[in-house]
N, CA, C and O of each residue as an XYZ file, in Angstrom:
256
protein
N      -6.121    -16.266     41.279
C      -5.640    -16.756     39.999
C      -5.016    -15.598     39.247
O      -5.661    -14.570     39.036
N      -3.603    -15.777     38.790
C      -2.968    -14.725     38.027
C      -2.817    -15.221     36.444
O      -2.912    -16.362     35.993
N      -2.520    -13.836     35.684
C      -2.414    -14.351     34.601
C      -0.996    -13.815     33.821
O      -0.630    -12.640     33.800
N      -0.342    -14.871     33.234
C       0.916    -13.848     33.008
C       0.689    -13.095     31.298
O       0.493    -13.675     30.230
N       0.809    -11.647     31.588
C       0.108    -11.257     30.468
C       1.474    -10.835     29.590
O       1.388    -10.202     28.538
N       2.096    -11.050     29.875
C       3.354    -11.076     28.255
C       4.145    -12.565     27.541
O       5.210    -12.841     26.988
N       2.696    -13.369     28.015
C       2.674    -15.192     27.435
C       2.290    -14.824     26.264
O       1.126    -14.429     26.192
N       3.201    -14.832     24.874
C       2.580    -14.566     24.008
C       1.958    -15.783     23.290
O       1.094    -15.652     22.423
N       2.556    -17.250     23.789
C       1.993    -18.467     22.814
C       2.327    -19.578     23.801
O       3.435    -19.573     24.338
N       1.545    -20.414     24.040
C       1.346    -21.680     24.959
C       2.424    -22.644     24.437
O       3.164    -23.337     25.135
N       2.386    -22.562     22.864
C       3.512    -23.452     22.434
C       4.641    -23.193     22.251
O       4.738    -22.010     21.924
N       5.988    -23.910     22.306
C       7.007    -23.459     22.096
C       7.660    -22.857     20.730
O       7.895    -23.791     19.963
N       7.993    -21.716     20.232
C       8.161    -21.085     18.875
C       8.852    -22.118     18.016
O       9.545    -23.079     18.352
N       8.489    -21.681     16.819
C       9.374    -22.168     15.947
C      10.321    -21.537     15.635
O      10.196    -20.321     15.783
N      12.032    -22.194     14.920
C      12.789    -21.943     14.591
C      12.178    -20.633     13.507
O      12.524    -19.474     13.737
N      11.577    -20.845     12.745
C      11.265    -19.815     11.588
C      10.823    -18.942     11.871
O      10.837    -18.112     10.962
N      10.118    -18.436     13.254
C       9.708    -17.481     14.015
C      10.501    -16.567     14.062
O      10.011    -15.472     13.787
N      11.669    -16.583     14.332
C      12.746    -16.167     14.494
C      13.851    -15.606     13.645
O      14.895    -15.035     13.962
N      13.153    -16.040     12.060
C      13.987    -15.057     10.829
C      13.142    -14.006     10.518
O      11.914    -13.922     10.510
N      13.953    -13.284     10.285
C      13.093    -12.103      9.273
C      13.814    -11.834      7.656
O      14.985    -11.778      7.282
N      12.800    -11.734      7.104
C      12.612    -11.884      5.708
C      12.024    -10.752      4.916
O      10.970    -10.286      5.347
N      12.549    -10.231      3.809
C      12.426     -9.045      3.304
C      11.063     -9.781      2.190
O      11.052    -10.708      1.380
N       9.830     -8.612      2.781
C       8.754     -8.964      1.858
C       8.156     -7.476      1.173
O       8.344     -6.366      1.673
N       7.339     -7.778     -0.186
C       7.722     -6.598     -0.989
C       5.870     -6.544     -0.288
O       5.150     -7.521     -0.079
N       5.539     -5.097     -0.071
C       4.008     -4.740      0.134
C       3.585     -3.993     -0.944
O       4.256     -2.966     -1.044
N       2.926     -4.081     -1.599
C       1.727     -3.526     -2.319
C       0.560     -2.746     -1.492
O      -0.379     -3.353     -0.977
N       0.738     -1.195     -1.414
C      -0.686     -0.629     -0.754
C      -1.496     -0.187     -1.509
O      -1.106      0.512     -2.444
N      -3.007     -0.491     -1.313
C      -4.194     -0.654     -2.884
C      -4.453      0.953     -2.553
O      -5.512      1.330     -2.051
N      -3.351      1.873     -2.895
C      -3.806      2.888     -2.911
C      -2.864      3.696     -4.066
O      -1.675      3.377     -4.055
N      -3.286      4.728     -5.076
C      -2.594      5.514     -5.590
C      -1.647      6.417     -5.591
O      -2.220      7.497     -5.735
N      -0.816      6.536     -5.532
C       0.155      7.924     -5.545
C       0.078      8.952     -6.205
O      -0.795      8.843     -7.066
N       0.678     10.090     -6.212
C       0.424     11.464     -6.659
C       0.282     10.961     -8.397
O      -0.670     11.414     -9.032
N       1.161     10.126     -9.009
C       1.504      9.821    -10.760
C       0.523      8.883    -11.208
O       0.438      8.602    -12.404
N      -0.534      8.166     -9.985
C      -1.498      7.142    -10.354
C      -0.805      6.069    -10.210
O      -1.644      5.181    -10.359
N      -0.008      5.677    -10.055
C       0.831      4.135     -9.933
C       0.444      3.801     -8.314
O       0.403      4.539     -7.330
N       0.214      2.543     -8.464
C       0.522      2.090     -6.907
C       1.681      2.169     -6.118
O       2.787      2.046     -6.645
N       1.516      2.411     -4.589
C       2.625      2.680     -3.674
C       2.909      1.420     -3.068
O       2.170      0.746     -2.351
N       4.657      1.071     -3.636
C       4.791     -0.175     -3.751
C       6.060      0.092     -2.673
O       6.529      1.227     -2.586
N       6.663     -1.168     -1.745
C       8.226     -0.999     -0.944
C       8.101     -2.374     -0.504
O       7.522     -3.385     -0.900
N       8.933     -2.010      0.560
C       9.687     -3.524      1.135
C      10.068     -3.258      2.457
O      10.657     -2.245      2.836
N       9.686     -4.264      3.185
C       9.823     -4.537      4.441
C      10.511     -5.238      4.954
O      10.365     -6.213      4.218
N      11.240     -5.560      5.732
C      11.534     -6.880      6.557
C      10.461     -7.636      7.762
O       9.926     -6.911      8.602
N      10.221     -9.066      7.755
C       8.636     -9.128      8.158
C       9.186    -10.154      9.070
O      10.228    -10.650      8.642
N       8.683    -10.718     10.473
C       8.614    -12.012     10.789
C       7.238    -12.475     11.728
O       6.402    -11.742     12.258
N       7.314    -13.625     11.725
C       5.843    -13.981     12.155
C       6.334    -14.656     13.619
O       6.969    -15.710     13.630
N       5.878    -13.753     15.168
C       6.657    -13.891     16.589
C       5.357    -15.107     17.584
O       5.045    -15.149     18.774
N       4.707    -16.319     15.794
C       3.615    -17.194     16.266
C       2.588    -16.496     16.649
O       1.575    -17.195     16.677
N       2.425    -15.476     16.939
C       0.930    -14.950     17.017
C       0.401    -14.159     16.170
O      -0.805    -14.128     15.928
N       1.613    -13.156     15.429
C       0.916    -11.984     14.385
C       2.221    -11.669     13.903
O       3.258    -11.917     14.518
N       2.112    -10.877     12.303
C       3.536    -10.702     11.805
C       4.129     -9.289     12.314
O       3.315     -8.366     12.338
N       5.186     -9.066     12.641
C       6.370     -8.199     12.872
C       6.525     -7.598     11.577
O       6.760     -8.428     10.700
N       6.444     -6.006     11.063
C       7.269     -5.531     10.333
C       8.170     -4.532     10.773
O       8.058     -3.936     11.845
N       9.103     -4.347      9.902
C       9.838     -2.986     10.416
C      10.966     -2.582      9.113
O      11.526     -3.411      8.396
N      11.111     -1.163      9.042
C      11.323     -0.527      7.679
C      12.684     -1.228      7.031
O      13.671     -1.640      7.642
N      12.453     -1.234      5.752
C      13.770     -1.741      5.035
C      14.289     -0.385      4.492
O      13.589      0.347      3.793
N      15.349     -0.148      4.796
C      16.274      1.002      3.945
C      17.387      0.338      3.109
O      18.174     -0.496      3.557
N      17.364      0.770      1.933
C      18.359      0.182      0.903
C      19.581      1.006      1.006
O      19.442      2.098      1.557
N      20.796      0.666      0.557
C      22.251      1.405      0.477
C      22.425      1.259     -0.587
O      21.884      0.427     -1.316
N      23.125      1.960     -0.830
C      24.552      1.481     -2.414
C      25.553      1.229     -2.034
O      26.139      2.149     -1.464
N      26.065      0.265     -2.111
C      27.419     -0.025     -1.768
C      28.721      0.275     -1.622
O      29.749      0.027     -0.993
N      27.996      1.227     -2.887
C      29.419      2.200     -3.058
C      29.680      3.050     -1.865
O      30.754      3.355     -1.347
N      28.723      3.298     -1.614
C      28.486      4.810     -0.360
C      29.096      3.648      0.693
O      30.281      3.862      0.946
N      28.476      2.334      1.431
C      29.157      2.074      2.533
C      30.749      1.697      2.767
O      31.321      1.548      3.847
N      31.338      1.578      1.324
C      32.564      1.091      1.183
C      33.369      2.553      1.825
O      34.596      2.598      1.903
């Protein structure tokens, strides 16, 4: 009996699986000024657990 071990979900994904979506994180921890260390991610959920990976912002001006 084998098992195929990169089956990540028995069911077939959902469409929404498949976007990623910029979500803002809150970490319950302080920074050097006492404020919380706050950013943004891009996140998606691949039906078993969520995906993040870094958001970098531009100015527009700079990519023009």
């Amino acid at each position: 009996m084998s098992f195929d071990l990169d089956l990540k979900t028995v069911d077939p994904q959902s469409s929404w699986t498949e976007i990623w979506h910029l979500w803002t994180v809150i970490v319950p921890r302080r920074s050097i000024n006492g404020q919380f260390v706050v950013g943004k991610v891009w996140r998606r959920h691949d039906g078993r657990e969520w995906i993040y990976k870094k958001f970098t912002e531009f100015d527009g001006e700079e990519a023009a």
